[in-house]
N, C-alpha and C positions, 0 to 999 in steps of 0.2 A: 260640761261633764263633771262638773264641781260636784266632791262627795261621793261619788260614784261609786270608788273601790271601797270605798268605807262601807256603804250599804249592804253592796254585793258580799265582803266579808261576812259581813252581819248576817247576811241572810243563806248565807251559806253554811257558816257556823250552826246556826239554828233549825235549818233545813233537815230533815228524814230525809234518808238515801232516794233518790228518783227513780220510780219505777219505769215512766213514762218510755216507750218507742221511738225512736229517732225516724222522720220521714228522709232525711239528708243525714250523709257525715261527710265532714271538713277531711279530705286527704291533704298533709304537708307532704309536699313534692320537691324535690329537688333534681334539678336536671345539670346533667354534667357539661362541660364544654360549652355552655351557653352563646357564651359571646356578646353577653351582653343586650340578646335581642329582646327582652322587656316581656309583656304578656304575651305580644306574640312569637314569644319562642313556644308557647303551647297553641297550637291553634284551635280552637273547638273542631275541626273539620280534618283535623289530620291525629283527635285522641280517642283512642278507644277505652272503654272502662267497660268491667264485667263484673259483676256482683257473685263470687260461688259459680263463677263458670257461664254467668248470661248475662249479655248485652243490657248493659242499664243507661240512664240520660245521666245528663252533665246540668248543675245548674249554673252557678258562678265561675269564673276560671280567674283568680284573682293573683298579681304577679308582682315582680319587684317594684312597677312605679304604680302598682294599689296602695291604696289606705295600710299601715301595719302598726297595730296595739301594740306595745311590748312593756311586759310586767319585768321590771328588773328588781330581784331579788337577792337581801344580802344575807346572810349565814355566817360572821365573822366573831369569833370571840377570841381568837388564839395569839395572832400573831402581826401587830402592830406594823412592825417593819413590813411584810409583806402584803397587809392590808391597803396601808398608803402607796405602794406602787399599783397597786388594781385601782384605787382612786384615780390616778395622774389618768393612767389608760382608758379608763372609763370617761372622764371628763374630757378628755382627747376625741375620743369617736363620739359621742354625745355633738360634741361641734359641730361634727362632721355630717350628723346624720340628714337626710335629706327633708324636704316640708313635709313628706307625707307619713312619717313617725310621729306619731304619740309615746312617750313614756309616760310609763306611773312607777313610783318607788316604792317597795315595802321591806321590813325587817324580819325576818326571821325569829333569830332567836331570841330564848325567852319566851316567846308565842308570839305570831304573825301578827303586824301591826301595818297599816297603813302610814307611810310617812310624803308621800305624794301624789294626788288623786292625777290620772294622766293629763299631760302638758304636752302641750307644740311649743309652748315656749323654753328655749336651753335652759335661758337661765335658772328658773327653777328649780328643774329636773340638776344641773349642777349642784345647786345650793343643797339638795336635798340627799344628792352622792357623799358631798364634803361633812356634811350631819349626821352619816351614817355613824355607827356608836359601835368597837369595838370591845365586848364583853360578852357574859352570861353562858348560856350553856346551848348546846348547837341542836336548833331546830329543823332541819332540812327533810328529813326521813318523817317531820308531822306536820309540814307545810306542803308538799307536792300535790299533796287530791287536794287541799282547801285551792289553792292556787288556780290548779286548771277548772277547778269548777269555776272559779272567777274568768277565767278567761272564757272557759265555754257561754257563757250568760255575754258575752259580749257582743258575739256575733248575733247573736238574739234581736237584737235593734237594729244593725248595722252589717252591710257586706263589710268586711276588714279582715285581714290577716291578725291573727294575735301567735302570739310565743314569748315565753315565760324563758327569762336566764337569771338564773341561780348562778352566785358569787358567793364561794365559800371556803374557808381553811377546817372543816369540818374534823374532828376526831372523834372516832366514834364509839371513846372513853369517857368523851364529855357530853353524853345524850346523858336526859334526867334519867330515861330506861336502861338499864342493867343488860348490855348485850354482851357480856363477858363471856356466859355460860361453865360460870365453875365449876370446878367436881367438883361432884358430891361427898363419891365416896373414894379415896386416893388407893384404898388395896384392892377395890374390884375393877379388873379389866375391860368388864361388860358394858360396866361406867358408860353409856352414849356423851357424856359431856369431856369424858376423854378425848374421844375420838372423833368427834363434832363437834370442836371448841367455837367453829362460827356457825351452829347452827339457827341458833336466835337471828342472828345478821339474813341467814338468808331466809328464814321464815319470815319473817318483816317486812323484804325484801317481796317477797312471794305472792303477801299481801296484798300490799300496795299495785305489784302489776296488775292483781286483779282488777282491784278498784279505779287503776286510771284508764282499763279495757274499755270504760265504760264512757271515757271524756276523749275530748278532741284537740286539748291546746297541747302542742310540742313543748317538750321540755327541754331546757340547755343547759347543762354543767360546768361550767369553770372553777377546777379546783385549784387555789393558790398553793398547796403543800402536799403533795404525794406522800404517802408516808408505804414504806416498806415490810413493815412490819405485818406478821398473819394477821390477827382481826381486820387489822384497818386495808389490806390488799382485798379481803372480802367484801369490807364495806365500800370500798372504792370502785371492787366488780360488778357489787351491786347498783350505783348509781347507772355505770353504761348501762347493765340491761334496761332499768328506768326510762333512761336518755331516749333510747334505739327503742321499747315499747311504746314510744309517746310520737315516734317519728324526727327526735330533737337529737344533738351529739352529746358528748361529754369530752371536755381536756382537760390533765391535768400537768401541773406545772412540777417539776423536781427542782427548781431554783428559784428564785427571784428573779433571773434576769429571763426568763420564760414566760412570765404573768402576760407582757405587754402582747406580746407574740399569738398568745393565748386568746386572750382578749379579744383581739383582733380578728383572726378568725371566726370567734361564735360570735362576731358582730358582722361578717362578713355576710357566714352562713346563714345567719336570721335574715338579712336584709334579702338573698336573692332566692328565697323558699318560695314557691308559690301554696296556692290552698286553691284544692278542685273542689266543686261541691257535688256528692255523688249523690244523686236521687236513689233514695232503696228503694228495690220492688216492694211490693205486697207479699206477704206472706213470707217474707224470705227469712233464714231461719235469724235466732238471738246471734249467733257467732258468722259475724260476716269474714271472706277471704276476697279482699279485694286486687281487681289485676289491671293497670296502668298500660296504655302501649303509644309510644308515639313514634311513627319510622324517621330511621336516623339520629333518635336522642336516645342515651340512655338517662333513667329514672330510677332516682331511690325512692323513695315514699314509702309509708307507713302500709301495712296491707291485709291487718287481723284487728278487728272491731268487734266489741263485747255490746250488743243491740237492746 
């Protein structure tokens, strides 16, 4: 698969918006209480799936010991000392992960780069965590649609789980874009930039869930630095809704010694996610509402697809 992400970049970058119809979409699934029972804690023969209220097929039912893509992406320009503990943690579960992971690496900011085409081999994928480059200006908020479009082009060739984790100390002072929203005018009341100091944040925001309505790779957040302050509790809001429209989580850390913890988890979470493949009807409308049932589990999954 050598080059691989580099391509798909490329041809994503270059690509006009896709019109095209989805015959399938990938639901990321997550079932609580598992227990550890592998695919068959979903059985074909005991999931129901409805498409807008009617029974539709199942094609794939693909689970924690399937194939899993996983684009691991970093967003890092701020904070050195906090960077290098997501490092330690990162190369920690990397060890860990089991034969049937793939990673690939890419960077963020600055503008999305390719810095590891996917490997099963560790060591690589280590070498290429450790080379990750702390500076520039934070790209997160103009990497998530190129990203899952990358990830969506994957399953293209290949049954496999993909999900996309995003590693970030992001401020959202340090975007090249102006999401400040200053006033204009300081003695009129009427001022909307008064009174919607994050309203940029969340039209950006708004955007984007459009555009990722239309893709299928689950997105995951890990932010190393919480930051308290108004804009950036917007921008930080903004990311969950992201996370939770894409079917993926978001954490974030208010310490350093929370990173690891952190970490851990949305490497948990990705590894025991499954991916249903829902067959759509014909005719069924652009805006799908999809509905999950399996008796005796409960199920999170993603459940509104832009067609």
């Amino acid at each position: 698969m050598r080059g691989v992400f580099s391509i798909l970049l490329a041809a994503t970058l270059l690509a006009a918006p896709a019109g095209r119809r989805h015959d399938r979409i990938r639901v990321p699934v997550r079932v609580e209480n598992n227990g550890g029972e592998g695919t068959a804690g979903l059985a074909r023969k005991t999931l129901t799936v409805r498409v807008d209220g009617k029974n539709a097929a199942i094609g794939h039912i693909l689970g924690p010991n399937d194939d899993l893509m996983l684009l691991l992406v970093a967003d890092v320009s701020q904070d050195l000392t906090l960077v290098d503990t997501a490092k330690r943690s990162l190369i920690e579960r990397i060890r860990q992960l089991p034969a049937c992971v793939s990673v690939g690496v890419l960077q963020a900011q600055d503008g999305l780069k390719v810095v590891l085409d996917p490997a099963e081999e560790r060591g690589p994928v280590i070498e290429a965590v450790q080379s990750l480059r702390v500076s520039g200006r934070a790209e997160l908020l103009d990497s998530v649609q190129t990203v899952a479009s990358i990830g969506d082009a994957i399953p293209d060739k290949t049954a496999v789980r993909v999900a996309a984790l995003f590693i970030t100390d992001s401020d959202i002072r340090n975007y090249r874009e102006d999401f400040t929203n200053p006033v204009i005018n300081e003695s009129d009341y009427r001022d909307m930039s008064r009174r919607f100091p994050d309203a940029l944040i969340r039209e950006k925001i708004s955007k984007l869930e459009t555009a990722l309505s239309t893709l299928q790779t689950p997105l995951f957040i890990v932010h190393l630095d919480y930051r308290s302050e108004g804009l950036n509790e917007a921008y930080q809001t903004g990311l969950m809704r992201l996370t939770a429209a894409t079917g993926g989580m978001s954490y974030f850390c208010r310490s350093q010694t929370e990173i690891p913890d952190a970490i851990d988890k949305a490497f948990d979470t990705v590894l025991s996610q499954y991916t249903i493949e829902v067959l759509v009807p014909q005719n069924a409308p652009r805006q799908l509402n999809i509905t999950l049932e399996s008796p005796g589990r409960s199920l999170t999954y993603r459940n509104h697809f832009s067609n």
